[in-house]
N, C-alpha and C positions, 0 to 999 in steps of 0.2 A: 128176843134178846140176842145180841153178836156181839161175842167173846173175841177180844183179839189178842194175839199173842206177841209180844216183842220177840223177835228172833234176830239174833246177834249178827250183826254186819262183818261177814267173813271177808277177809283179801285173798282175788284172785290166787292161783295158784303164779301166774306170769306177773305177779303185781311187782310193779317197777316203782319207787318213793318219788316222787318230786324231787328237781334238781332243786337244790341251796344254793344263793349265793355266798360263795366267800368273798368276804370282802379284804380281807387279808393276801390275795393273789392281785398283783398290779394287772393293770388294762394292758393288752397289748397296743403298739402303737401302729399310725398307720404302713409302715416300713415292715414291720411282722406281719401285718393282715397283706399286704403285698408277695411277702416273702411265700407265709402258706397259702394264696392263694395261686400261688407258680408253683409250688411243691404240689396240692392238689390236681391242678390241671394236668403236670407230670403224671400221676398215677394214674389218672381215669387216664389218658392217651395209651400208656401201660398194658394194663387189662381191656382196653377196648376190641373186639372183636371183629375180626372181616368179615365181610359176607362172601359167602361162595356158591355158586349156584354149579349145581349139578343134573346130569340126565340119567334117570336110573330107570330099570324094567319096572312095570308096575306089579312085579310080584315084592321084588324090591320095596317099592314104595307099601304095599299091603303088608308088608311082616313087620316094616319101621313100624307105621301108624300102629300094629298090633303092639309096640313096645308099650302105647298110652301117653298120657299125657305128659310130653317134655322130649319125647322121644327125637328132636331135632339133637337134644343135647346130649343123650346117647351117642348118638352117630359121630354128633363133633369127638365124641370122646373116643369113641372104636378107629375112627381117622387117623386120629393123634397116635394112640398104641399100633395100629398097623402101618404106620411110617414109621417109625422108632423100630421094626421089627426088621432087619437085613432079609433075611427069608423071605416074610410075607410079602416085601416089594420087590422081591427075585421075583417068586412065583406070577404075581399081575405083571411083569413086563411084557 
């Protein structure tokens, strides 16, 4: 004989509700969907990043990779604070 138990259907801890429509908020028309879509494309060109290709020692490249995973994005960030830095781009000239 197999006993089974109901156990209570808990919500995630990240649980996000389904979106509702309201139907009380007008459509936007196609001259708004225009409009944010030129405001969109504005901010992704914005935050869009360059690439840069660099040549480093491969002791260099061995300590980055030991940062782990992401470690390109480290380096974007030490780049940024070491130009922002009058000294530190004394010193590398």
């Amino acid at each position: 004989m197999v006993i089974r138990r109901q156990v209570p259907q808990q919500e995630p801890k990240n649980y996000v509700p389904p979106v509702s429509v309201d139907q009380t908020v007008a459509k936007m028309t196609p001259e708004q969907y225009e409009e944010f879509a030129a405001l969109a494309e504005q901010k992704r060109e914005e935050r869009k990043k360059q690439v840069l290709t660099l040549r480093v020692s491969p002791s260099t490249m061995n300590k980055a990779k030991a940062l782990g995973k992401g470690y390109t994005g480290i380096l974007s960030r030490l780049l940024e604070l070491a130009l922002e830095d009058p000294e530190m781009v004394r010193r590398c000239l």
